[in-house]
DRENDO-1510 file (C-alpha; in Angstrom, 1 decimal, always signed):
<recs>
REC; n; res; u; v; w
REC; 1; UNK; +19.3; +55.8; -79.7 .
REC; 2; UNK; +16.9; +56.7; -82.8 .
REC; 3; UNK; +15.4; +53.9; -84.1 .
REC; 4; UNK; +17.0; +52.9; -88.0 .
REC; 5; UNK; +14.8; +53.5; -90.7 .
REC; 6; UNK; +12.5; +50.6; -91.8 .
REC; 7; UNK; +14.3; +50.3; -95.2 .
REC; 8; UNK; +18.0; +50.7; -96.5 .
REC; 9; UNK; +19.1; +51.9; -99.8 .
REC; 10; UNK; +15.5; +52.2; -100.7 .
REC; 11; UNK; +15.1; +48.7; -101.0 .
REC; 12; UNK; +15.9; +46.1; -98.7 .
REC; 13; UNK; +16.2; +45.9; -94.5 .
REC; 14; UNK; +17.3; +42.6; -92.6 .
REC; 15; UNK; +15.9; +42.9; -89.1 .
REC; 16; UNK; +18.0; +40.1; -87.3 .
REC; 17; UNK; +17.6; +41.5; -83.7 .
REC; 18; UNK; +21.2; +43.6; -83.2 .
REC; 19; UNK; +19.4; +46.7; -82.9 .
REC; 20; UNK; +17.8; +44.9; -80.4 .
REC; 21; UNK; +20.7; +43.7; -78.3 .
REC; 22; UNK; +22.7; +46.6; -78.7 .
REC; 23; UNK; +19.9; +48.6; -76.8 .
REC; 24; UNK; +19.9; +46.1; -73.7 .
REC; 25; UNK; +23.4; +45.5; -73.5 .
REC; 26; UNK; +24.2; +49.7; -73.0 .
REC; 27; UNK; +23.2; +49.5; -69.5 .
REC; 28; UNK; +22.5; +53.8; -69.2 .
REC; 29; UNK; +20.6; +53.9; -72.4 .
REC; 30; UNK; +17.9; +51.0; -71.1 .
REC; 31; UNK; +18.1; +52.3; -68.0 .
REC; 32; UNK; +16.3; +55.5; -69.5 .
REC; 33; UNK; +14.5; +53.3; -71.9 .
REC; 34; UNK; +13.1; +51.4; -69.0 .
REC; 35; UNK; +12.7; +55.1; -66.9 .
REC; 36; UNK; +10.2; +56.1; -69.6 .
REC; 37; UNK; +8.4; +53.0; -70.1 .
REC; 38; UNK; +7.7; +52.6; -66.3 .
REC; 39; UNK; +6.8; +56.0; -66.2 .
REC; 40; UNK; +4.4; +56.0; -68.9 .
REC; 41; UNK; +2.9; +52.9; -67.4 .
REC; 42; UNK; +2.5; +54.0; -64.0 .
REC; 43; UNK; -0.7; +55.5; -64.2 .
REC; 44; UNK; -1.0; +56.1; -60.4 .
REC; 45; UNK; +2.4; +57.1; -59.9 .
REC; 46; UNK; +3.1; +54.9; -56.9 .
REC; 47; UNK; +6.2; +53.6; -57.9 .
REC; 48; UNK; +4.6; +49.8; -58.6 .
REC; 49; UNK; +2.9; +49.0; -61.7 .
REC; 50; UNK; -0.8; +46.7; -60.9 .
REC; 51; UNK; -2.2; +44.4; -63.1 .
REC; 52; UNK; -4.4; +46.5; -64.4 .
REC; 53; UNK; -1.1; +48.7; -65.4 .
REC; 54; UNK; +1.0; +46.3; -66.8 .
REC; 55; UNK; -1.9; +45.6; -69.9 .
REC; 56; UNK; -0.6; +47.8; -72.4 .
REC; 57; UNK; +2.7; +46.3; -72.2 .
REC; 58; UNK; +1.5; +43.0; -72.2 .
REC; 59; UNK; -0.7; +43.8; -75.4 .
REC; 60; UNK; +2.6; +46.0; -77.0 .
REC; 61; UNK; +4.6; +42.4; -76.3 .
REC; 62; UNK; +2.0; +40.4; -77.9 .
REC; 63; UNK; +2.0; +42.7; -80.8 .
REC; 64; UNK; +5.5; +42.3; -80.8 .
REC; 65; UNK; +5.1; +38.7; -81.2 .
REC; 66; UNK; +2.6; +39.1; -84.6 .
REC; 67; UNK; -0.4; +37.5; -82.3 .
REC; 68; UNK; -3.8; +38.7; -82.9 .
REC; 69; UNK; -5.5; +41.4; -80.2 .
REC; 70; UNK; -6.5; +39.9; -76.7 .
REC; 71; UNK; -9.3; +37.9; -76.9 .
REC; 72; UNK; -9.4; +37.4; -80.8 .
REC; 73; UNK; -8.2; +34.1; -80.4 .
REC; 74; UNK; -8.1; +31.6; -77.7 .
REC; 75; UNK; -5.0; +30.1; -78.8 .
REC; 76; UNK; -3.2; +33.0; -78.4 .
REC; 77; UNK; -4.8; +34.4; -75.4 .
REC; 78; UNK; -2.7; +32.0; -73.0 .
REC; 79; UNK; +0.4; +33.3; -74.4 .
REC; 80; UNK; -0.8; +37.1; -73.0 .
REC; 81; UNK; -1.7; +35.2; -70.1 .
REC; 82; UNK; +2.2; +34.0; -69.6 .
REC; 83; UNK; +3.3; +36.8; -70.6 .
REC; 84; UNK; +1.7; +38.7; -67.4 .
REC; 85; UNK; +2.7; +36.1; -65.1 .
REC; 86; UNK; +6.2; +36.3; -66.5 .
REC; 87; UNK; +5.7; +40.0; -64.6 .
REC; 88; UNK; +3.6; +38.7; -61.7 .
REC; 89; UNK; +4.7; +35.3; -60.9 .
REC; 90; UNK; +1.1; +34.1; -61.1 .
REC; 91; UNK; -0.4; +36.5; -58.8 .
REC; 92; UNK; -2.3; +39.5; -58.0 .
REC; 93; UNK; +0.2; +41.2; -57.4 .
REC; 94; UNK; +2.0; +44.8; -58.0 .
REC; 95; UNK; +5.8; +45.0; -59.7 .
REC; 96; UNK; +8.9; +46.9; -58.8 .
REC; 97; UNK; +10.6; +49.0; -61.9 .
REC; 98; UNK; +13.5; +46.5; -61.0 .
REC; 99; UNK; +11.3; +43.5; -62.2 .
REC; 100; UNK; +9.8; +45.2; -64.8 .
REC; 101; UNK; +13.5; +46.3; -66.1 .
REC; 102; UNK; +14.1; +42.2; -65.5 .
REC; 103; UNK; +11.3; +40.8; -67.5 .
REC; 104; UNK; +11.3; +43.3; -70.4 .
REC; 105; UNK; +15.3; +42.5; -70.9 .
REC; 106; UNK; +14.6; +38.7; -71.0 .
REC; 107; UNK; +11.7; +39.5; -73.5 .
REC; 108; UNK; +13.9; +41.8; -75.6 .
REC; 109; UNK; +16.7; +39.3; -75.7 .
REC; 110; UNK; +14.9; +36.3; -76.2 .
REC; 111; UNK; +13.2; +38.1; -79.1 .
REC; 112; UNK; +17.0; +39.3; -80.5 .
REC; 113; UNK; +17.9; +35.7; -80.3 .
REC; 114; UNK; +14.9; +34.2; -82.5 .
REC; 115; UNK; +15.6; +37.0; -85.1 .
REC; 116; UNK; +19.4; +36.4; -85.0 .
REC; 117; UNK; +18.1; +32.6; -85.7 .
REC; 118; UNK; +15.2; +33.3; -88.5 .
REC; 119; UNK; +15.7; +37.3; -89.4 .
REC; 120; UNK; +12.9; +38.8; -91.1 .
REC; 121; UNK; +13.8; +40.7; -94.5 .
REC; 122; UNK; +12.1; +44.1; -95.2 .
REC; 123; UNK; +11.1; +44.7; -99.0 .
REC; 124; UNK; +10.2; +47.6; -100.4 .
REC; 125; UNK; +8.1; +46.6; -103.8 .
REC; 126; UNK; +8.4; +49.1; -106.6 .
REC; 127; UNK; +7.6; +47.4; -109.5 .
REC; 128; UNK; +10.9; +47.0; -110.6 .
REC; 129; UNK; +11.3; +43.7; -109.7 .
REC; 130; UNK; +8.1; +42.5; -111.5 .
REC; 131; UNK; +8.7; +44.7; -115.0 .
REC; 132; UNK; +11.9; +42.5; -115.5 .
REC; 133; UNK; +10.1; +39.2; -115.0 .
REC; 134; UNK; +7.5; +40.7; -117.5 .
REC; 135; UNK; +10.4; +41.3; -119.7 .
REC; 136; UNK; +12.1; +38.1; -118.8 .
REC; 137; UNK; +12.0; +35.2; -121.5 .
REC; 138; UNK; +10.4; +33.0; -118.6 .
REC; 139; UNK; +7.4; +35.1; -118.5 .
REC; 140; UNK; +5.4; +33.7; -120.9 .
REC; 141; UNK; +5.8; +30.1; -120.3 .
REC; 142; UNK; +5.4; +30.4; -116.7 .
REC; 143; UNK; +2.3; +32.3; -117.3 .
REC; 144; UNK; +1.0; +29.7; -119.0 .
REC; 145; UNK; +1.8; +26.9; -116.8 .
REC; 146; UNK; +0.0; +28.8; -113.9 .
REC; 147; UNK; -3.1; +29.3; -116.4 .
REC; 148; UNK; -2.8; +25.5; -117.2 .
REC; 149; UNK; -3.5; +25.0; -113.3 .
REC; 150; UNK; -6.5; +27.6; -112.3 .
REC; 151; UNK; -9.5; +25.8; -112.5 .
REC; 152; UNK; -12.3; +28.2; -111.5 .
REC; 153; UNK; -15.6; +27.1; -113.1 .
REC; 154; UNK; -17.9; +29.4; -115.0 .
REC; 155; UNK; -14.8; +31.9; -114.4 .
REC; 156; UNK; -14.4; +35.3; -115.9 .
REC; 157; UNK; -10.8; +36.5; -117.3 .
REC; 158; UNK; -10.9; +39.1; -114.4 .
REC; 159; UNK; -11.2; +35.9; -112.3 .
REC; 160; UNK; -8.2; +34.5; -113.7 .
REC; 161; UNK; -6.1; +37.1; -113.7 .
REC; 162; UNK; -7.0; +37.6; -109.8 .
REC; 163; UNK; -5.8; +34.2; -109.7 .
REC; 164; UNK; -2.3; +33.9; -111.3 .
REC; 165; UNK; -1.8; +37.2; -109.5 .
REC; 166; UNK; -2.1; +35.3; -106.5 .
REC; 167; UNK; +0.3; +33.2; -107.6 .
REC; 168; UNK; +3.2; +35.3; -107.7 .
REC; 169; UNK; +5.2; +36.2; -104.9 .
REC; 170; UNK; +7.8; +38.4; -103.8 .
REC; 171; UNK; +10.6; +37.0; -105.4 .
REC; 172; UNK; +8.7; +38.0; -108.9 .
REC; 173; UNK; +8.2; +41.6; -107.4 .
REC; 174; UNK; +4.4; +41.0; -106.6 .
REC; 175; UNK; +3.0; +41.8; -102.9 .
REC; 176; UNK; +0.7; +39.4; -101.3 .
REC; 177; UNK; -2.4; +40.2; -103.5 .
REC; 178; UNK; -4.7; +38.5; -100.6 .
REC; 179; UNK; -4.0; +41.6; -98.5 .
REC; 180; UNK; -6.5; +44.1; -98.9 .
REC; 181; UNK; -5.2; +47.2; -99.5 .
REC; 182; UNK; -3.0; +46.0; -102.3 .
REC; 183; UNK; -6.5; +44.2; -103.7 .
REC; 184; UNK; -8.0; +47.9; -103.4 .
REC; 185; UNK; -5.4; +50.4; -103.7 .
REC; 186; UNK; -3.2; +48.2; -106.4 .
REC; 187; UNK; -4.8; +45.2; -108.1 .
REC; 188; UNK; -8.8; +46.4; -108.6 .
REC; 189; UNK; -7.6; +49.9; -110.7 .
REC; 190; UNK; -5.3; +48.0; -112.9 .
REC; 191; UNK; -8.0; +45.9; -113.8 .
REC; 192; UNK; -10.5; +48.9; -114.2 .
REC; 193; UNK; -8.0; +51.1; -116.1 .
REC; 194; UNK; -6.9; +48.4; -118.4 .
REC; 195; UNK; -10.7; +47.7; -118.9 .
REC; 196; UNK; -10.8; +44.4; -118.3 .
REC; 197; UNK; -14.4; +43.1; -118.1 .
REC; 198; UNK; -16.6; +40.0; -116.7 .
REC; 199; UNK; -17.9; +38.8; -119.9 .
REC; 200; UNK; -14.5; +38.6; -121.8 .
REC; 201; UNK; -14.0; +35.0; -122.9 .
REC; 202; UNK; -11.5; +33.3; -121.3 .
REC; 203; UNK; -8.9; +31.5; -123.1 .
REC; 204; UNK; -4.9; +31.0; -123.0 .
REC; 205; UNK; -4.1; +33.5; -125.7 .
REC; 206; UNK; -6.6; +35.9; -124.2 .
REC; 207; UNK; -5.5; +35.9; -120.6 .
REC; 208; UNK; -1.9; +35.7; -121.6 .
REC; 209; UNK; -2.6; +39.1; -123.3 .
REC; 210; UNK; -4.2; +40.7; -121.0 .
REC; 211; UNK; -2.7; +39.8; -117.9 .
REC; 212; UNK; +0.8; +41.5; -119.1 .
REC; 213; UNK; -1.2; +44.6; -119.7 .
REC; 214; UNK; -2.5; +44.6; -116.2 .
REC; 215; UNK; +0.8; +43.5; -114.7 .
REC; 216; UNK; +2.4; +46.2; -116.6 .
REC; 217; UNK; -0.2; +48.3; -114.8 .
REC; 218; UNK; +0.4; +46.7; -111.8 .
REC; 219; UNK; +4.0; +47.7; -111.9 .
REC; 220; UNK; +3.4; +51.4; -112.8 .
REC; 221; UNK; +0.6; +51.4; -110.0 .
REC; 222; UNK; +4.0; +50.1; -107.5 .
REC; 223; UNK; +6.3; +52.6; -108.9 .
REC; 224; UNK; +4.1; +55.1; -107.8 .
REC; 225; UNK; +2.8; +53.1; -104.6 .
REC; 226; UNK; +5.8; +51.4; -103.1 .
REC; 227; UNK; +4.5; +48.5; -100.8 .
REC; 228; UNK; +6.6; +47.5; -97.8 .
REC; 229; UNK; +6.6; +43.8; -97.4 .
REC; 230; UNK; +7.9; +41.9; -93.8 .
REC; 231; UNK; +9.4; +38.2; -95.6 .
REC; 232; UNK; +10.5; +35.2; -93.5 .
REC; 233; UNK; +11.1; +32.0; -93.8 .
REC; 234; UNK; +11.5; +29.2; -91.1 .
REC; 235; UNK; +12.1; +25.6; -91.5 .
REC; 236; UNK; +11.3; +23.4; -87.7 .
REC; 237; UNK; +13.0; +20.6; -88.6 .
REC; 238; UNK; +13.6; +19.4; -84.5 .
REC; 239; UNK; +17.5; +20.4; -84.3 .
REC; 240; UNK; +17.0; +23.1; -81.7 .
REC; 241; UNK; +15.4; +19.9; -79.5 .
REC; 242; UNK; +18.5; +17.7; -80.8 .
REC; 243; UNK; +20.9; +20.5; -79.2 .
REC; 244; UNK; +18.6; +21.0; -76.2 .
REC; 245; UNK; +18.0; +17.7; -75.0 .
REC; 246; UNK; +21.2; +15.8; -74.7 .
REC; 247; UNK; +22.2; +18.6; -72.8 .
REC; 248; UNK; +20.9; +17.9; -69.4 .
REC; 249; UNK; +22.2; +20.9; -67.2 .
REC; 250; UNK; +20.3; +23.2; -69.2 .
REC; 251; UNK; +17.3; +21.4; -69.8 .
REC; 252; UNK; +16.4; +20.6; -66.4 .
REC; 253; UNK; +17.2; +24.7; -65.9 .
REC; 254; UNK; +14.7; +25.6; -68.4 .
REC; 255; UNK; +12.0; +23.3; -67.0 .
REC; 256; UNK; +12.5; +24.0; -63.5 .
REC; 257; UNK; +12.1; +27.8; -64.9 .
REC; 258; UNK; +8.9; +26.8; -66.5 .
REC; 259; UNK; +7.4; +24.8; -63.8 .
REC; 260; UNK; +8.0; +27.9; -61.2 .
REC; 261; UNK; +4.8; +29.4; -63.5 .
REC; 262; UNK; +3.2; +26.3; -63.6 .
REC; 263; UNK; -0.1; +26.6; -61.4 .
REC; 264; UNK; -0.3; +23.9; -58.7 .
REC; 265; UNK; -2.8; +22.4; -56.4 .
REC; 266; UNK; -2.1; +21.9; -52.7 .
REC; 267; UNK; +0.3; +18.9; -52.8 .
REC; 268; UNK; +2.2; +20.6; -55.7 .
REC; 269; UNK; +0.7; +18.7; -58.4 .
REC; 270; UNK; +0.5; +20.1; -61.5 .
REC; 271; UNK; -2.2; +19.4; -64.6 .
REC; 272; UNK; -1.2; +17.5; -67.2 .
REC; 273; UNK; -3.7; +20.6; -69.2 .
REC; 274; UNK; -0.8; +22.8; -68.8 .
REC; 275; UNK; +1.7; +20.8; -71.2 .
REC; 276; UNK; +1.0; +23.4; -73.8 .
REC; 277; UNK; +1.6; +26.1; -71.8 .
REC; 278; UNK; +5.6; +24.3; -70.5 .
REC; 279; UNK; +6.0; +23.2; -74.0 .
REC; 280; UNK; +5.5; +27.3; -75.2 .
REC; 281; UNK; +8.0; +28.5; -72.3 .
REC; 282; UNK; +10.5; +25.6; -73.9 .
REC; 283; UNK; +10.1; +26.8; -77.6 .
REC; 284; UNK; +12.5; +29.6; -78.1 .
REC; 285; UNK; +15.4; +27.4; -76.5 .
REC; 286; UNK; +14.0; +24.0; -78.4 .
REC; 287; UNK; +13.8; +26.0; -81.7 .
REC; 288; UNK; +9.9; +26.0; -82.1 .
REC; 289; UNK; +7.6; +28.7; -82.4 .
REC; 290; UNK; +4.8; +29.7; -79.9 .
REC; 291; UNK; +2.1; +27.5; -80.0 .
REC; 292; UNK; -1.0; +29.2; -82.1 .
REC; 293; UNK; +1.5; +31.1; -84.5 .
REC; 294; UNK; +2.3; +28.3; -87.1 .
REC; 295; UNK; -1.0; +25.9; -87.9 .
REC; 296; UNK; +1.5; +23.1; -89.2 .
REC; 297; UNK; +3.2; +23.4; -86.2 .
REC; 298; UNK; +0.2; +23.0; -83.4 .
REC; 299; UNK; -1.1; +19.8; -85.8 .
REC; 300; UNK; +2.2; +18.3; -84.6 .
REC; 301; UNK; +2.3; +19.8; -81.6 .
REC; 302; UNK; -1.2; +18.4; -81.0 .
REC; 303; UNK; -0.6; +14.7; -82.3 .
REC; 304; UNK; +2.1; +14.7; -79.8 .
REC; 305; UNK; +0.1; +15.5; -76.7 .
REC; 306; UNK; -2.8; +13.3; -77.6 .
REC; 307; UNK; +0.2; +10.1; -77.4 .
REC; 308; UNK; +0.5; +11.0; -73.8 .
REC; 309; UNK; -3.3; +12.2; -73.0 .
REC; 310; UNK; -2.3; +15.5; -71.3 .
REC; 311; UNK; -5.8; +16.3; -72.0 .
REC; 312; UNK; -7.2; +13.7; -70.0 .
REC; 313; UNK; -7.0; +16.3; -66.9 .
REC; 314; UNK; -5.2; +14.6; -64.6 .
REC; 315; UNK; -2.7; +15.9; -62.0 .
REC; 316; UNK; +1.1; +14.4; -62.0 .
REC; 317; UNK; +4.1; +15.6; -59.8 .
REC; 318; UNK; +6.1; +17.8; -60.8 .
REC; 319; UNK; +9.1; +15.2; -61.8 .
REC; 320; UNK; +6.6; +13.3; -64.0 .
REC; 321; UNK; +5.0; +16.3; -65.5 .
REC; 322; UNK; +8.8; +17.4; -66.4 .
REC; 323; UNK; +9.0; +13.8; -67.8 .
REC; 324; UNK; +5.9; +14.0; -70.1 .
REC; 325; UNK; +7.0; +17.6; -71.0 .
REC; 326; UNK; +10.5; +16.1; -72.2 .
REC; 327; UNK; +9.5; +12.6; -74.0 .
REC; 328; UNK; +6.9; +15.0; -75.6 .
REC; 329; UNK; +9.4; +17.0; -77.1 .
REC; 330; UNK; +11.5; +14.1; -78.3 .
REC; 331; UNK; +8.0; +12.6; -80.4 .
REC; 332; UNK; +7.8; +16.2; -81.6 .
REC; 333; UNK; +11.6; +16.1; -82.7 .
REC; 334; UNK; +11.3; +12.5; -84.5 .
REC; 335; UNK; +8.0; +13.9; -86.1 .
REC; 336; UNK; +9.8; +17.2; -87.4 .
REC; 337; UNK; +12.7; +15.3; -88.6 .
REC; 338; UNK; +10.9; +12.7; -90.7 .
REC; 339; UNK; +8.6; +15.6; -91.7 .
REC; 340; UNK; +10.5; +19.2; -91.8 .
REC; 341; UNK; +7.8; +22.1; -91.6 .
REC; 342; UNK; +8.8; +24.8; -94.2 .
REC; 343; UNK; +7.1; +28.4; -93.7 .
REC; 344; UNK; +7.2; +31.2; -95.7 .
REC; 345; UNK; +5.1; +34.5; -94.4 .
REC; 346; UNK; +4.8; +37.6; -96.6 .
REC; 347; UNK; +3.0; +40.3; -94.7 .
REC; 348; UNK; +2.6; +43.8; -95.7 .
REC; 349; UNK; +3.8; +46.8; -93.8 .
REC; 350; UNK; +0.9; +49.1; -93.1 .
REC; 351; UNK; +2.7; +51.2; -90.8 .
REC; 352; UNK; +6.8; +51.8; -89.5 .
REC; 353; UNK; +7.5; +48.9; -87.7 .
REC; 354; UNK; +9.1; +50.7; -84.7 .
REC; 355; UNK; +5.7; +52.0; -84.1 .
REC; 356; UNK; +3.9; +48.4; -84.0 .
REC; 357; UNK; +5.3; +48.1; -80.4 .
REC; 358; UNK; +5.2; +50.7; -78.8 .
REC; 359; UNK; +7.1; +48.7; -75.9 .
REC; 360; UNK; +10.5; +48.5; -78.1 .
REC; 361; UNK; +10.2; +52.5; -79.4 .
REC; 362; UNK; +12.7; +53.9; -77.3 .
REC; 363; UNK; +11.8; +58.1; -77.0 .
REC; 364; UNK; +13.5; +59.7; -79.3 .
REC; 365; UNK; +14.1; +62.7; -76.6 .
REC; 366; UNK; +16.0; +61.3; -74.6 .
REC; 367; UNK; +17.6; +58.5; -76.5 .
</recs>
């Protein structure tokens, strides 16, 4: 199985995880996917993949999840370290190919199922899009109702023009500006070549003028330059916990799933400090994403867990730590539906996507 190409027709790709699936579910093609993985992993060639082994794929899922490198971010870091006990139980301890072929399906199908729920659309920007809203009779009064808004003091027009670029987004044909290689490689030569300069005054009828001569250039400079853009948008309004917890069958199967990585002390007491970590093994069935990847999301998140002080380190049983976890995601789900969390992400593509992961890149030899 090749993997597709990142974009169709030259324009647009909706990634909404059937590629995905339709690897797993052909049993002989990720057998050999799983073959090569285990073999590339297995340093030692003993048949069992260590710890120490089972990093790289640990970092290639993370990566597949859009989290930052291993010990960027302490937020994230927890989620790597669930990850590896997803493949170790918790311990120190080596993995059969079998449980590695286990674990790496689950992963692969849990991630087909959160892009089947909120795919992610590929764009390929080529100007086109933004020469027609230069054209467009809504260019110039929307223009100047974003020029009406910038208040930069002792601004230059280069400053303002950085600004309303930064306003425009995808839907007008613009990349995100804030990344940097469209700043370099895009923005900062349009500027130069129209010969835009600090000490210009700045006024309405000034930047208006000028910033459809750089946006012009702007276009010309993505004609030549397409820019690949990843665009998704997510609303966490609490349904997925309105499904999940009326239906008490599967939610006590999904906490007793999550308590089994739960660490314990001798009586089997577990910390109310690890309601973050249940609540994060819960969000792809309650509809919420992992915690650290959407701000908006921890706040609530957060203002939840301080109601029942599961930072106040105390140990629970096991039945009252699955009733915190539970009355924790109902205050999430009333906060969610008074207060629906709307995200839009526009990230640029600086390399194919099938080579981000290198744990989802099935070899091309063999596939």
């Amino acid at each position: 199985m090749e993997p597709k190409p990142v974009i169709k027709s030259g324009e647009v790709e909706v990634m909404d995880g059937s590629d995905i699936m339709e690897l797993v579910e052909n049993d002989k093609v990720f057998s050999n996917f799983v073959d090569h993985k285990f073999r590339d992993l297995d340093r030692d060639c003993d048949g069992h993949l260590s710890v120490k082994e089972l990093q790289p794929a640990v970092a290639d899922i993370g990566a597949a999840l859009g989290l930052p490198a291993q010990g960027t971010s302490t937020d994230s870091d927890h989620i790597y370290a669930e990850v590896l006990s997803e493949f170790t139980h918790g311990k120190d301890r080596k993995v059969s190919k079998t449980e590695f072929k286990k674990v790496l399906s689950d992963f692969l199908i849990g991630m087909a199922a959160g892009l089947k729920r909120d795919p992610i659309v590929i764009l390929r920007i080529d100007g086109e899009d933004l020469l027609e809203f230069i054209d467009s009779p809504g260019f110039e009064p929307e223009m100047t109702s974003i020029f009406s808004e910038l208040e930069i003091p002792n601004g230059s027009l280069t400053d303002y023009i950085n600004k309303a670029f930064e306003k425009l987004t995808v839907d007008k044909g613009m990349p995100p500006v804030l990344d940097s290689w469209v700043t370099s490689n895009i923005i900062a030569p349009a500027l130069e070549s129209c010969g835009v300069g600090q000490d210009q005054p700045v006024s309405q009828e000034t930047f208006l003028v000028e910033f459809k001569k750089v946006a012009e250039t702007v276009a010309q400079r993505l004609k030549d330059q397409p820019v690949i853009v990843a665009h998704s948008e997510n609303t966490f309004d609490g349904t997925g916990i309105r499904r999940l917890l009326p239906n008490k069958f599967e939610l006590e199967k999904i906490l007793d799933t999550a308590m089994k990585s739960m660490p314990k002390d001798p009586h089997g007491r577990i910390s109310k400090n690890c309601v973050r970590l249940a609540l994060d093994q819960l969000a792809s069935s309650a509809g919420l994403p992992p915690f650290g990847a959407v701000y908006q999301m921890d706040e609530v998140i957060n203002e939840s867990c301080k109601m029942f002080d599961v930072d106040d380190g105390k140990v629970v049983k096991e039945d009252e730590f699955k009733k915190i976890v539970t009355e924790i995601l109902g205050s999430i789900m009333l906060q969610l539906e008074g207060n629906p969390i709307s995200v839009s992400t526009n990230s640029v593509v600086h390399e194919p996507l099938t080579s981000a992961s290198t744990i989802l890149q099935p070899p091309s030899s063999s596939m």
